[in-house]
C-alpha positions in Angstrom: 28.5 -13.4 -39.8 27.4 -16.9 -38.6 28.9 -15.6 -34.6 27.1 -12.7 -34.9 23.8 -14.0 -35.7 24.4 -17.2 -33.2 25.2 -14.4 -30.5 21.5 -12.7 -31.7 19.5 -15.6 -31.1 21.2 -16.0 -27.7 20.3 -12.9 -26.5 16.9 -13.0 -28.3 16.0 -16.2 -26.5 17.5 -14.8 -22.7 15.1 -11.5 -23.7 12.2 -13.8 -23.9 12.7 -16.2 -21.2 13.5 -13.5 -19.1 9.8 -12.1 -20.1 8.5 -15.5 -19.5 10.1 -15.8 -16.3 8.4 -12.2 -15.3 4.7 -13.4 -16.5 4.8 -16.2 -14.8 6.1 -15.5 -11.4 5.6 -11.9 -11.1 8.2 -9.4 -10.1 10.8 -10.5 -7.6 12.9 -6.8 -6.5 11.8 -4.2 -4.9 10.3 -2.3 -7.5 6.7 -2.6 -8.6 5.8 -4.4 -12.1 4.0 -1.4 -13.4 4.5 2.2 -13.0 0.8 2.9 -12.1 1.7 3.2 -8.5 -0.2 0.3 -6.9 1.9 -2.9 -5.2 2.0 -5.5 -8.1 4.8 -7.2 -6.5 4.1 -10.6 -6.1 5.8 -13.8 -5.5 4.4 -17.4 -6.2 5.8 -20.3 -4.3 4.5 -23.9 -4.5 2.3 -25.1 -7.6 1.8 -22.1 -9.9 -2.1 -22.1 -9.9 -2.5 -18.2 -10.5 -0.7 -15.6 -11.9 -1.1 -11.6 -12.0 -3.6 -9.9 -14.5 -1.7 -6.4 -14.7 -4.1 -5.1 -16.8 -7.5 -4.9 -14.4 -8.9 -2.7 -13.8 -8.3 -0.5 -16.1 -9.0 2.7 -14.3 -7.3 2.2 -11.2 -7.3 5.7 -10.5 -11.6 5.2 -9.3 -10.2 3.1 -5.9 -10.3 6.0 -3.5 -10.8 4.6 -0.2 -10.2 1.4 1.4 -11.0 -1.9 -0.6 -12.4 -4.6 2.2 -14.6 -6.5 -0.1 -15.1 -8.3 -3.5 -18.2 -10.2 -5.2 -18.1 -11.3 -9.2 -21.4 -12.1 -11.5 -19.9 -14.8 -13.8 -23.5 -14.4 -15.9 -23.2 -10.9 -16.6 -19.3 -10.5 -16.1 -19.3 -8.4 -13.3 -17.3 -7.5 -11.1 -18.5 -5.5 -7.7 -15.7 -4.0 -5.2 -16.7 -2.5 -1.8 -14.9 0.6 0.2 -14.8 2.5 3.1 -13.9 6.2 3.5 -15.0 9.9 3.7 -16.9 10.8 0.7 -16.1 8.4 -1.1 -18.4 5.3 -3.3 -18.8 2.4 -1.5 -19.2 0.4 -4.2 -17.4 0.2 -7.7 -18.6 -1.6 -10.3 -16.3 -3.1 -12.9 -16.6 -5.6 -16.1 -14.6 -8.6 -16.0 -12.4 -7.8 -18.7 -11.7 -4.4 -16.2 -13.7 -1.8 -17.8 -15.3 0.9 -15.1 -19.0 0.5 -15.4 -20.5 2.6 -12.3 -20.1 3.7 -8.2 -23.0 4.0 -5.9 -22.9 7.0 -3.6 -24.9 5.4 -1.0 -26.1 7.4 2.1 -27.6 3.7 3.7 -23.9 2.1 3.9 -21.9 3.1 6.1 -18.6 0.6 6.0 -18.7 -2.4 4.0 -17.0 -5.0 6.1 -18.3 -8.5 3.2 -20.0 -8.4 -0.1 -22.0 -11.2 -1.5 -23.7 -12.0 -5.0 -27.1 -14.1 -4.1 -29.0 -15.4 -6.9 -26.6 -15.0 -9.9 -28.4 -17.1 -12.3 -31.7 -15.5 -11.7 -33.4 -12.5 -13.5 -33.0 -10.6 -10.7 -29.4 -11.1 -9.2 -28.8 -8.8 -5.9 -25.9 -7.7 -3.6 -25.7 -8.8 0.1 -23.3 -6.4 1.8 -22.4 -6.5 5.6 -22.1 -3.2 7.5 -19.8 -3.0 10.5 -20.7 1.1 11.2 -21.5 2.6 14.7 -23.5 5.4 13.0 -27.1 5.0 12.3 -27.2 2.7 9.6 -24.6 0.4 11.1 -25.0 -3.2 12.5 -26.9 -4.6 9.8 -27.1 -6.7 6.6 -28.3 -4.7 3.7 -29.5 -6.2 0.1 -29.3 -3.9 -2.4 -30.1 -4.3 -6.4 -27.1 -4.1 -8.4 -27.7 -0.5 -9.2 -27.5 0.5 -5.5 -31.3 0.6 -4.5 -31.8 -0.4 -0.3 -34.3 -3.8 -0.5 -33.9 -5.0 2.7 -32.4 -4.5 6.1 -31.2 -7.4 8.4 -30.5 -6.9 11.8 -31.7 -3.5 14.0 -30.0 -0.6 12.2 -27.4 1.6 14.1 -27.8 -0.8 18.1 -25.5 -3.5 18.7 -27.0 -6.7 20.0 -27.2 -10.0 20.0 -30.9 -10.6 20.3 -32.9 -13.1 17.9 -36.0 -11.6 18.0 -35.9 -9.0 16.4 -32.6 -10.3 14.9 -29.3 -8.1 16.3 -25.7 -8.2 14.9 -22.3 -6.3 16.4 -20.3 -6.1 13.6 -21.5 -8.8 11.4 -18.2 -9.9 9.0 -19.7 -11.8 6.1 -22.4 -13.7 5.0 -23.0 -16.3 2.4 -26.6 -16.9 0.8 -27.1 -20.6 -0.5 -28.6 -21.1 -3.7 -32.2 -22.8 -1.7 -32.1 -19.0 -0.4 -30.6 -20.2 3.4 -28.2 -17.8 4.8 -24.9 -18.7 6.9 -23.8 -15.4 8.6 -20.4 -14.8 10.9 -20.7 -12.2 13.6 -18.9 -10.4 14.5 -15.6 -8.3 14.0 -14.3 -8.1 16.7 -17.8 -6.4 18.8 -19.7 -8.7 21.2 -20.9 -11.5 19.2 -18.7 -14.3 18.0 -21.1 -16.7 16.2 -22.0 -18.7 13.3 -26.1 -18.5 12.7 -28.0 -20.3 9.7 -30.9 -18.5 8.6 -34.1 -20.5 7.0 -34.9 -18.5 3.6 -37.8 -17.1 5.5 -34.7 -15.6 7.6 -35.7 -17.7 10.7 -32.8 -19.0 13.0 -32.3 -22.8 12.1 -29.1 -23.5 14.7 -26.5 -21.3 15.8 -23.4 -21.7 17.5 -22.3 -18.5 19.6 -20.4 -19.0 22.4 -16.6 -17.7 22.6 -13.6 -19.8 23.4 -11.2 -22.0 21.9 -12.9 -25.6 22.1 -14.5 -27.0 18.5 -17.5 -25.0 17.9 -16.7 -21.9 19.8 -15.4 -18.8 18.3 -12.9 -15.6 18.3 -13.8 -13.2 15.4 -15.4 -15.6 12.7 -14.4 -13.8 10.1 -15.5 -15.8 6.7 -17.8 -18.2 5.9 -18.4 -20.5 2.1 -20.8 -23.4 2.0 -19.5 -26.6 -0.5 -21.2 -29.0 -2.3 -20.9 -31.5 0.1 -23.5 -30.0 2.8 -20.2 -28.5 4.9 -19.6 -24.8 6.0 -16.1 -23.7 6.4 -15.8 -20.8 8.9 -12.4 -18.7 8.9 -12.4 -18.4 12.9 -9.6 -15.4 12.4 -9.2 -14.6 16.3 -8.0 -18.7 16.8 -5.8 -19.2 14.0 -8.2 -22.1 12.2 -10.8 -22.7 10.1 -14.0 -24.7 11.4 -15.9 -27.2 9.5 -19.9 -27.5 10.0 -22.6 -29.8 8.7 -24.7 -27.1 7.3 -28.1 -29.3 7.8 -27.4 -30.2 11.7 -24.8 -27.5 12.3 -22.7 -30.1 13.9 -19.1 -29.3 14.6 -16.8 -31.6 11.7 -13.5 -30.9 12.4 -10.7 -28.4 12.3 -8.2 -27.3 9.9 -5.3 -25.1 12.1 -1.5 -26.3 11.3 -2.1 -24.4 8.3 -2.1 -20.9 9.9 0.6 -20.9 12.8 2.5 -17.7 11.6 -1.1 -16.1 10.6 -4.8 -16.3 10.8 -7.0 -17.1 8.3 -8.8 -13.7 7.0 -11.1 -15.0 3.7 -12.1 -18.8 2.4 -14.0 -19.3 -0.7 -13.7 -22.9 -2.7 -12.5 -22.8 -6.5 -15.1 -23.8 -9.2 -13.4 -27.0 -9.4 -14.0 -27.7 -6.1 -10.1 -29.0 -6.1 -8.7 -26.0 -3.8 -10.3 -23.4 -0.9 -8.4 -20.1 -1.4 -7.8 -18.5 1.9 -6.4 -15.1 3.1 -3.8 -13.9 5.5 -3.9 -10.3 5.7 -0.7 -10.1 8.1 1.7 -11.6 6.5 0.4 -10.8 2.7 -0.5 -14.4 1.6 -3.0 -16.0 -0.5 -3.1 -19.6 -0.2 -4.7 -22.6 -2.0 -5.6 -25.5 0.4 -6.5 -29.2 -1.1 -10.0 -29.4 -0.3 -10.8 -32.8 1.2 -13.1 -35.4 -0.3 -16.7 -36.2 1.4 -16.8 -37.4 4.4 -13.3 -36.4 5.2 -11.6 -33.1 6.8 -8.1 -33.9 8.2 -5.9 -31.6 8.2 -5.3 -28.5 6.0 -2.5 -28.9 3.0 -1.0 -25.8 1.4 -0.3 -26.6 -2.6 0.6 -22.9 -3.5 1.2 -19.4 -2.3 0.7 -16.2 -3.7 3.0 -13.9 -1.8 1.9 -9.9 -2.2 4.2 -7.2 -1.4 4.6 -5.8 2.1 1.6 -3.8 3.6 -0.9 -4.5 0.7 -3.0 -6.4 3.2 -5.6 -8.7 1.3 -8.8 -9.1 3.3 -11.7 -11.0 1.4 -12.0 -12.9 -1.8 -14.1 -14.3 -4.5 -14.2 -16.4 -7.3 -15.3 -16.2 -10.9 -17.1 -19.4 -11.1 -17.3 -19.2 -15.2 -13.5 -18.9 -15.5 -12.2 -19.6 -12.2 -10.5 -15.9 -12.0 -9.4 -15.0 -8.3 -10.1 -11.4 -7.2 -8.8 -9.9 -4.3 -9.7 -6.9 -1.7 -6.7 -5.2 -0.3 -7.2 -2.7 2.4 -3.6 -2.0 2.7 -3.0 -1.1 -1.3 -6.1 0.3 -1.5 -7.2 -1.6 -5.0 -9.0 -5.2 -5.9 -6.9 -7.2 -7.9 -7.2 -10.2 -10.7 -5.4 -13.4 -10.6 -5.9 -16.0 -13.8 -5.5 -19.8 -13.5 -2.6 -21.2 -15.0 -4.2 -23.7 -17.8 -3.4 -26.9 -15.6 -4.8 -30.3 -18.0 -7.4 -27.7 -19.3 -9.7 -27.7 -16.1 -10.7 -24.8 -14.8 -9.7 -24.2 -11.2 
């Protein structure tokens, strides 16, 4: 009797580590975690900073074109996701916690390239979305109330340019809307423009860099952009392989982070809440990455503390941060779906 219950707890304990082993570093064959359909295959290699939430959304079934872009509301515990497709939402709207709330069926938004929340702690909180389209509505930056309502345009709707006055984007790729209402805008994705411009919040040009090339403060497809706390604007310049580093006051060039991404560009960068770690995409090889983030008044080089490896062909494209509860959420063209990553509790702080 004493064997038998000796060889129970044996296999009890193997059941649960095996579990354990399964929460924390996701599934490691070839088939996916879940039986929804959707790559949940993942792999975590380095520090384990973030692990899978398998159960957000869940609806899954509402993603019906292709996700490119992600914003969260840490007041109201929102979550926005941007498509593209033929009839088809272009935005979903989800809680936190990954109940479906709401889609706009907007005729003014052609194909969501980058989504961003401006003004979160305000009464009146609204969405920033960039539109990459050739139709009629294309070329633009649109701001939009979080119920879907068209408040402003940005840019000469449906002509390609890169005139200031009136302002012109090809293909603008993300912007990022600073709390003292000054904008840092990447354009383009891939058209004719490949700059980095810093709008006054009276939307006037306050410096610009826009020349293409390879030298420090030139670009190739700026892709991403994130302002810190220490006045410097990262730019994920995706067509060289590198991130760039920008006063945001002077707009002079800081430095450059590129040993980091020899196998991949860099697709997304956003900075944890802790400010500890920027989280950057690689859409080609299926890798989200958490860089240290330097202290002020230093870049150096880039060094990658963990990897979140997805499954082949899920291709993650932009990112954002809950700044409440440091939850990761990620666009995936290539899966078709946003997903959740959780912080590990590291020390109790928040990443």
């Amino acid at each position: 009797m004493k064997k038998r219950s000796h060889t129970c707890l044996i296999a009890s304990s193997m059941a649960m580590l095996a579990v354990l082993m399964m929460v924390l570093y996701g599934s490691r064959g070839g088939q996916p975690a879940v039986s929804s359909g959707l790559r949940r295959e993942y792999q975590l290699q380095g520090r384990p900073l973030y692990k899978l939430d398998l159960s957000w959304p869940k609806n899954p079934e509402v993603f019906t074109g292709e996700v490119f872009a992600v914003a969260v509301n840490q007041y109201t515990a929102v979550v926005y996701v941007a498509q593209r497709g033929n009839n088809v939402p272009k935005v979903l709207v989800f809680t936190t916690d990954g109940d479906f709330l709401m889609a706009w069926n907007t005729t003014t938004l052609e194909m969501p390239h980058g989504i961003f929340l401006a003004d979160a702690a305000s009464s009146n909180p609204t969405l920033w979305i960039t539109d990459v389209g050739s139709g009629p509505y294309g070329h633009c930056i649109k701001q939009y109330s979080l119920s879907g309502k068209l408040l402003q345009v940005l840019g000469t709707p449906g002509k390609a340019g890169s005139g200031l006055n009136p302002l012109q984007f090809d293909q603008p790729a993300e912007i990022f809307v600073h709390d003292s209402g000054e904008m840092y805008i990447v354009d383009g994705d891939g058209g004719m423009n490949n700059r980095l411009i810093k709008l006054s919040k009276d939307q006037e040009v306050v410096w610009m860099h826009a020349e293409k090339g390879q030298d420090p403060a030139q670009f190739y497809i700026p892709h991403s952009v994130t302002v810190d706390s220490a006045q410097r604007v990262w730019v994920a310049d995706r067509g060289n392989k590198r991130i760039q580093v920008f006063n945001s006051i002077t707009g002079d060039w800081l430095g450059t982070w590129g040993s980091c991404f020899t196998e991949d560009a860099p697709y997304s960068v956003r900075l944890t809440p802790n400010k500890k770690y920027f989280v950057v995409v690689q859409l080609n090889t299926n890798q989200i990455s958490m860089l240290d983030a330097p202290p002020v008044g230093v870049i150096g080089q880039c060094t990658v503390v963990s990897v979140i490896q997805l499954a082949e062909e899920v291709k993650p494209h932009l990112v954002d941060l809950d700044l409440k509860t440091g939850a990761l959420y990620v666009a995936e063209i290539g899966a078709q779906q946003a997903q959740k990553f959780t912080p590990f509790n590291l020390g109790g702080n928040i990443l």
